[in-house]
C-alpha positions in Angstrom: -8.5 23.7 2.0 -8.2 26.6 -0.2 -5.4 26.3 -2.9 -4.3 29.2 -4.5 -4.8 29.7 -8.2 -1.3 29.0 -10.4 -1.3 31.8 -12.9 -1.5 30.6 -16.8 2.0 29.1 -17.7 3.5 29.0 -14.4 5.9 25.9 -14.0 6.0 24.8 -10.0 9.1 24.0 -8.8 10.0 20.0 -9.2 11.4 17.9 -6.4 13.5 15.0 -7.6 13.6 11.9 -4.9 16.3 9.6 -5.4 16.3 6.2 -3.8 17.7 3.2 -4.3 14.8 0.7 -5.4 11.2 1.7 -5.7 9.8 -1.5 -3.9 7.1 -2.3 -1.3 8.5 -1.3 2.1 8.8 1.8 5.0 10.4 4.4 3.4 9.2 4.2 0.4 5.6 4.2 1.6 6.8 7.4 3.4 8.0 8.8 0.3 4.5 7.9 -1.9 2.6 9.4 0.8 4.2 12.6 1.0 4.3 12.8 -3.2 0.2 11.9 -3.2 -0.5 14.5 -0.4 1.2 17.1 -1.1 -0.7 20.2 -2.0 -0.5 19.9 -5.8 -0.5 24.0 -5.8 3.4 24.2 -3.9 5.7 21.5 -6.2 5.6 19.2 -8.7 7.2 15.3 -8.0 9.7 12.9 -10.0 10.9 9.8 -8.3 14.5 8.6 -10.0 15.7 4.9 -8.6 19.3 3.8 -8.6 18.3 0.4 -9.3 14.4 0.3 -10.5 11.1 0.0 -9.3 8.0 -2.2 -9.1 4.7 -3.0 -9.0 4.4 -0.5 -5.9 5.0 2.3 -8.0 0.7 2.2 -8.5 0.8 3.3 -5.1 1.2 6.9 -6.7 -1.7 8.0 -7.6 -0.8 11.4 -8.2 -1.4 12.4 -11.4 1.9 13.7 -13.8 5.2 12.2 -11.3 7.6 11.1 -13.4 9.6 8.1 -12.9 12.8 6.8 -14.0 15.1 3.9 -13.6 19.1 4.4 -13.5 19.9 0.6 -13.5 23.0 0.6 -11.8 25.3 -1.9 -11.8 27.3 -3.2 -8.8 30.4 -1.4 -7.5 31.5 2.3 -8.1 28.8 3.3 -10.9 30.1 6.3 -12.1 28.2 5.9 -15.4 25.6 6.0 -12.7 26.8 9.4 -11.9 26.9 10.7 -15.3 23.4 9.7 -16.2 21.8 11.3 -13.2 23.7 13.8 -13.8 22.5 14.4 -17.8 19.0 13.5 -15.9 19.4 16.4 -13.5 20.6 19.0 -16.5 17.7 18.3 -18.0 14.6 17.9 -15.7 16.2 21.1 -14.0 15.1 20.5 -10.2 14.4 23.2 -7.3 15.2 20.3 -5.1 16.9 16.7 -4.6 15.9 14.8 -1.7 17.9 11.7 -1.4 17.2 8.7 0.7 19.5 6.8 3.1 22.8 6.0 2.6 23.3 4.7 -0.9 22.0 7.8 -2.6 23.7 10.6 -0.3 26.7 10.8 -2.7 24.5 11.8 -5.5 24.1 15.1 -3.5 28.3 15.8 -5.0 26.4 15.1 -8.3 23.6 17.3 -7.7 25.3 20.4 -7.0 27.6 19.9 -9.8 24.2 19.8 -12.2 23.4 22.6 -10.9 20.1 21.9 -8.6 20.0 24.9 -5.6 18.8 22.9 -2.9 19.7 19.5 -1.5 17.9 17.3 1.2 19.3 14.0 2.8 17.5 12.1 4.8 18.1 9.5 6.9 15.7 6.6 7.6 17.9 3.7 9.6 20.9 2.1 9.0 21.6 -1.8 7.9 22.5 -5.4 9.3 25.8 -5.0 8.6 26.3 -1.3 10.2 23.3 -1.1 13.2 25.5 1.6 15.0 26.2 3.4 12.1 30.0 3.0 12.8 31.2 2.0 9.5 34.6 4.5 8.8 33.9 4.2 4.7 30.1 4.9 5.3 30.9 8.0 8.2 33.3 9.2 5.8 31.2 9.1 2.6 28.7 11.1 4.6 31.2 13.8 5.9 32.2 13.7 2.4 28.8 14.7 1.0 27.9 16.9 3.9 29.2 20.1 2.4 27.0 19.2 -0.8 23.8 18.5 1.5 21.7 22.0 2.6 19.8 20.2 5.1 20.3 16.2 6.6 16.7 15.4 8.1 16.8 12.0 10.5 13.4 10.6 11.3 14.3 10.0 15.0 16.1 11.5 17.8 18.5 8.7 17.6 19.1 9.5 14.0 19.2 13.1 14.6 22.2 12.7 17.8 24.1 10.5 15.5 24.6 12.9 12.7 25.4 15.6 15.3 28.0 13.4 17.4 29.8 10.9 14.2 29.4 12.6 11.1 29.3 16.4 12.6 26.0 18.1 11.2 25.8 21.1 12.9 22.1 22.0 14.1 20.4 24.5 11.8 21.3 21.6 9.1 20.0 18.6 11.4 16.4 18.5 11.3 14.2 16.4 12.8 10.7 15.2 10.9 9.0 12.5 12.4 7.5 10.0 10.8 3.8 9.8 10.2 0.9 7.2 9.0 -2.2 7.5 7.7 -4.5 7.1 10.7 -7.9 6.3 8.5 -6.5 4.0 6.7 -4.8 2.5 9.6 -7.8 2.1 12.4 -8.4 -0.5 15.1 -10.4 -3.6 14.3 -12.9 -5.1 16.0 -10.8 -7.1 18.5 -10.0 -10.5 19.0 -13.0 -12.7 20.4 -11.6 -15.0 23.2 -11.7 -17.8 21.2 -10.0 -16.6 18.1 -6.5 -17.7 18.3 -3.8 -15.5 19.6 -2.3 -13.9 16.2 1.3 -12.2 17.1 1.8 -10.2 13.5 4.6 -8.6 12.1 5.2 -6.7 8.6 8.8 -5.9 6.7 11.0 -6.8 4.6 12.5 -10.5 4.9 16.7 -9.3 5.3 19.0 -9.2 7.8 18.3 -6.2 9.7 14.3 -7.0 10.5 15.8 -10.1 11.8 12.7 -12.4 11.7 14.5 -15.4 12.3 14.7 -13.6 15.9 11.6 -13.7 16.1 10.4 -17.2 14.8 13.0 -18.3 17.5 10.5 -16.6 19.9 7.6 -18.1 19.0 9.2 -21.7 19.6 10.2 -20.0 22.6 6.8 -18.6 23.5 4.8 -21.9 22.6 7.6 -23.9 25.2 6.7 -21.2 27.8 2.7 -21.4 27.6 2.2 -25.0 26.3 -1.8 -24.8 27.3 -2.2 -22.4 25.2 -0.1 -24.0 22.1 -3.1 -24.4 20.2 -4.2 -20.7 20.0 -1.0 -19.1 19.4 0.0 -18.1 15.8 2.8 -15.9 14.1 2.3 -13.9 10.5 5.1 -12.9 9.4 3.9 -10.6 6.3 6.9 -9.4 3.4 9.4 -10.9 0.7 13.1 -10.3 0.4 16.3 -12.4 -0.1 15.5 -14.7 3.1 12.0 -15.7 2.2 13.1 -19.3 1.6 15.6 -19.4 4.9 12.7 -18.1 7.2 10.7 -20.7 5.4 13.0 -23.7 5.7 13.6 -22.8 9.3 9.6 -22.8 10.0 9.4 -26.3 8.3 12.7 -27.5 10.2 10.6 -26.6 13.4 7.4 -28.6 12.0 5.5 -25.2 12.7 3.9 -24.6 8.7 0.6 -25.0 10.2 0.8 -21.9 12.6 3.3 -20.5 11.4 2.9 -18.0 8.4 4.9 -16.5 5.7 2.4 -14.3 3.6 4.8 -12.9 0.9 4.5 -9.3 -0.3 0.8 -7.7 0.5 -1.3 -4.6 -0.7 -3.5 -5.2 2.3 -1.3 -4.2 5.3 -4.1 -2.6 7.1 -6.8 -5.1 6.5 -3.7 -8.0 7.5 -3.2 -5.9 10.6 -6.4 -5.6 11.8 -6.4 -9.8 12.1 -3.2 -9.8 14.5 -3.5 -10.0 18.6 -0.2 -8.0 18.7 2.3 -6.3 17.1 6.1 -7.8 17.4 9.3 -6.3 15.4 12.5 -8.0 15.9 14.7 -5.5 14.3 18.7 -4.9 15.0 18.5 -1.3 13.3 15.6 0.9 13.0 15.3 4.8 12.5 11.2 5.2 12.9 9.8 2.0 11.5 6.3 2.8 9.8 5.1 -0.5 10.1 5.2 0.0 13.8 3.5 3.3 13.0 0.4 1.9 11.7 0.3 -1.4 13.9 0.4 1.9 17.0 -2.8 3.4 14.7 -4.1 -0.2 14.3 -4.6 -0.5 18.6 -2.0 -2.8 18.6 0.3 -3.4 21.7 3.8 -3.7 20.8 6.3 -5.9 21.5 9.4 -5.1 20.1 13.7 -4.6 20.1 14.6 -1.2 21.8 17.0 0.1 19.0 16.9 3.2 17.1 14.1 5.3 17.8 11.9 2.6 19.0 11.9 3.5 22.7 10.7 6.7 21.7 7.1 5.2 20.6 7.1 2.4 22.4 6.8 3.6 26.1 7.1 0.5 28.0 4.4 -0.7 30.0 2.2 2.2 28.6 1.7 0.8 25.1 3.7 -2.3 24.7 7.1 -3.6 25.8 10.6 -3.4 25.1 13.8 -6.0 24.8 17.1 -6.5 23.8 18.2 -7.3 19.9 18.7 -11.1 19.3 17.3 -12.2 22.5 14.4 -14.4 21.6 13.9 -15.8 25.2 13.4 -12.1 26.6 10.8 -11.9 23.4 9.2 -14.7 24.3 8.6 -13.8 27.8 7.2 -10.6 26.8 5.3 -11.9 24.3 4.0 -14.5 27.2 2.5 -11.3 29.0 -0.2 -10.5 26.5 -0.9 -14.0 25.8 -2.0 -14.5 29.2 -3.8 -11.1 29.4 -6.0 -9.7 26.7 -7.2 -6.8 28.9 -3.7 -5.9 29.3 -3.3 -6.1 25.4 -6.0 -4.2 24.9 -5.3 -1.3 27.1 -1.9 -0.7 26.0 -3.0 -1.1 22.2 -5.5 2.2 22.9 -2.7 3.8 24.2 -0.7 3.4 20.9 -3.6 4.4 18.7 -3.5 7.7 21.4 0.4 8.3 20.4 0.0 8.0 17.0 -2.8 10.4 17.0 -1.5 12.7 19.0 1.7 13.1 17.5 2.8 10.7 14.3 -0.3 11.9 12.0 0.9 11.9 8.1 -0.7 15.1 7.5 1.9 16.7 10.0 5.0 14.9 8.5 4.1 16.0 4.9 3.9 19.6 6.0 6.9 19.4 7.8 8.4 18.5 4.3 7.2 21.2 2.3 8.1 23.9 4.9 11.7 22.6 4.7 11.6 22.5 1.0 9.4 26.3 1.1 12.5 27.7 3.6 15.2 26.1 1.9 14.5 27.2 -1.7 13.9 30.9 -0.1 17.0 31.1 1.6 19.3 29.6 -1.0 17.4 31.2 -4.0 16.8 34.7 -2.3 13.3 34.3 -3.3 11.4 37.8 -2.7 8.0 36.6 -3.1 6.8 34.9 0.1 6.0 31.2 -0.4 2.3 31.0 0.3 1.4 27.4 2.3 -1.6 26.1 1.8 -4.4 27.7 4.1 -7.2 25.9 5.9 
C-alpha cells in the first residue's frame, strides 16, 4: 500500500464517533476495527461515549484516538448536550458519526457546534422496539434527519425502513455492509466424531439476543435426540443485565454441567473455533457480527430470521432459518446438524464462501472513508481531490 506523504504541519481531518457505552459487543467491534484500519494518511479518530467505556477500549490499538466519557445521567440530559457540545467547539471535527438510536439527536447538537458533516448509522433496533415502530423513537429520527448528511443502515432491512417510516430519501440512505476480519476469524480443525456436539453462541446477555430462547431449545433439542444427550452442549459466551437469570434458569433445568455461561471473553475466535454450530436467538438484528465471524469461522448457522439475517443466512445453503421465540422450531433445526455432521460441515464452508466473497472488513472500512472522503467534498467544496489510498 502506498500512503501518500502528509506535508509538515498538516492537521488531517478528525472524525468524532459518538456512542452510547464503549463496551465489548458488535458494533462497537465494528467501530474499533474501522478506527485501527483505517489508512492513518486520510483522518484522524476520537471516540466520545454518552455513558463510558471499558476495558475494551485496549482493543484500539491505534496510536493518538482520543477518548472521552460524557457520563450522562438518566432522562433528558441536556447538560449532556451542552458538554458535547463545548466538546465539539473545541476538538473542531470534519465529521460526527453517531451510532444507533440513542446518539442520533446529538446530530441537532452537532450542527449547532458547527461540525460540516454528519453520519448516522444504524445498527439494529432493541427488545422493546424490534419493528422499529416506536412513534417517540420514528419521530426523534424525523426530527434529526434534517441535521443528519447521510443515515448509513448496515442491512437492506435497515436501509427499506428508513426509506418507508422515517422518510430518508435515497442519495442520504446508504447502505455499508458489515464486515469481519477473515484471518482472525478462520475455520478450526473440526469436530472429531467423538467430541461432543458444542452449539455456541456469542452476545450480549439482554433482552433482544434473547438467550433464554435459546436455552429453551436446547431442553428442547436434548428431549428430541435423547441418545445423543450425552454429547450435546450449549456455550453461551457474553455478560449483561440477565447473566444471573440465564443462570438461574440453567440451574432450574439441572443443566450446569452442559450447559455454559462463559461471561465476557477476549478470545471470541479461539471460543469459536470449539463450537459444532453457530445458533443466535435474536428478536432484532441489523447485521449481527458475531454471526459474521461464526460465517468466517465455517460454522453452519442456525438462527431467527429477523433483520437482515436472511440475507446471510441462505437457508439450506449455509445454515437454517426460524421464527423469533419459537424454541421447538430451534430445536428441530438444531436436531438436523446433530444428526448430520457432513451436513454441518458443508453448509459451514459455504458461510466461510459468503463471508469471503462479500462481508470482508477491509471492504466495509473503505466503504466508510469514501462516504466520509465524498461527504466532506461536497459539503465543504473541497477543490483538491481527496486522494484514497492506492494499492
Amino acid at each position: 500500500m502506498v500512503v501518500p506523504a502528509v506535508p509538515a504541519g498538516a492537521q488531517l481531518p478528525l472524525v468524532v464517533h459518538l456512542i452510547y457505552r464503549l463496551d465489548f459487543g458488535g458494533l462497537e467491534t465494528l467501530l474499533v476495527d474501522c478506527v485501527n484500519r483505517m489508512p492513518a494518511h486520510q483522518y484522524r479518530h476520537a471516540i466520545v461515549c454518552l455513558l463510558d467505556y471499558t476495558a475494551f477500549c485496549e482493543r484500539i490499538t491505534r496510536p493518538g484516538v482520543a477518548l472521552y466519557a460524557l457520563h450522562k445521567q438518566p432522562g433528558p440530559g441536556m447538560g449532556t448536550h451542552v458538554a458535547l457540545f463545548k466538546l465539539l467547539r473545541t476538538l473542531r471535527p470534519a465529521i460526527l458519526h453517531t451510532y444507533n438510536l440513542s446518539a442520533v439527536e446529538y446530530n441537532v447538537t452537532a450542527a449547532m457546534a458547527g461540525v460540516p458533516v454528519r453520519v448516522h448509522a444504524e445498527h439494529g433496533r432493541d427488545a422493546g422496539d424490534p419493528h422499529g415502530l416506536n412513534r417517540k423513537h420514528i419521530l426523534l429520527r424525523r426530527l434529526a434527519a434534517p441535521c443528519i448528511d447521510c443515515f448509513v443502515p448496515v442491512s437492506a432491512d435497515l436501509q427499506q425502513w428508513l426509506a418507508q417510516t422515517i422518510g430518508v430519501k435515497p442519495a442520504k440512505n446508504i447502505l455499508i455492509a458489515n464486515g469481519v476480519d477473515t484471518a482472525t476469524y478462520r475455520p478450526g480443525p473440526g469436530p472429531h466424531p467423538s467430541t461432543p456436539f458444542v452449539i455456541g453462541t456469542v452476545g450480549r446477555l439482554q433482552d433482544v439476543k434473547d438467550q433464554a430462547m435459546l436455552i429453551d431449545a436446547f431442553v428442547a433439542l436434548r428431549a428430541m435426540l435423547p441418545e445423543q444427550q450425552q454429547r450435546l452442549r450449549l456455550v453461551i459466551v457474553g455478560d449483561g443485565p440477565l447473566r444471573a437469570q440465564l443462570a438461574a434458569k440453567v440451574a432450574a433445568a439441572g443443566l450446569d454441567e452442559v450447559i455454559t455461561l462463559t461471561g465476557a471473553r477476549s478470545d471470541i475466535a479461539e471460543q469459536m473455533r470449539t463450537f459444532s454450530l453457530f445458533a443466535l436467538s435474536s428478536i432484532a438484528e441489523g447485521t449481527p457480527v458475531t454471526l459474521l465471524e461464526a460465517m468466517a469461522c465455517g460454522l453452519a448457522v442456525v438462527s431467527t430470521a429477523v433483520g437482515g439475517i436472511p440475507d446471510l443466512v441462505h437457508d439450506g445453503v449455509n445454515g437454517a432459518l426460524v421464527p423469533a421465540r419459537e424454541p421447538q422450531a430451534m430445536a428441530a433445526a438444531l436436531a438436523v446438524y446433530a444428526r448430520d455432521a457432513a451436513l454441518a460441515a458443508q453448509h459451514g464452508a459455504a458461510g466461510r464462501a459468503r463471508i469471503e466473497q462479500h462481508y470482508g472488513v477491509g471492504a466495509m472500512v473503505d466503504a466508510y472513508a469514501a462516504l466520509y472522503d465524498r461527504l466532506r467534498k461536497t459539503k465543504l467544496n473541497l477543490k483538491e481531490t481527496i486522494t484514497p489510498c492506492a494499492e
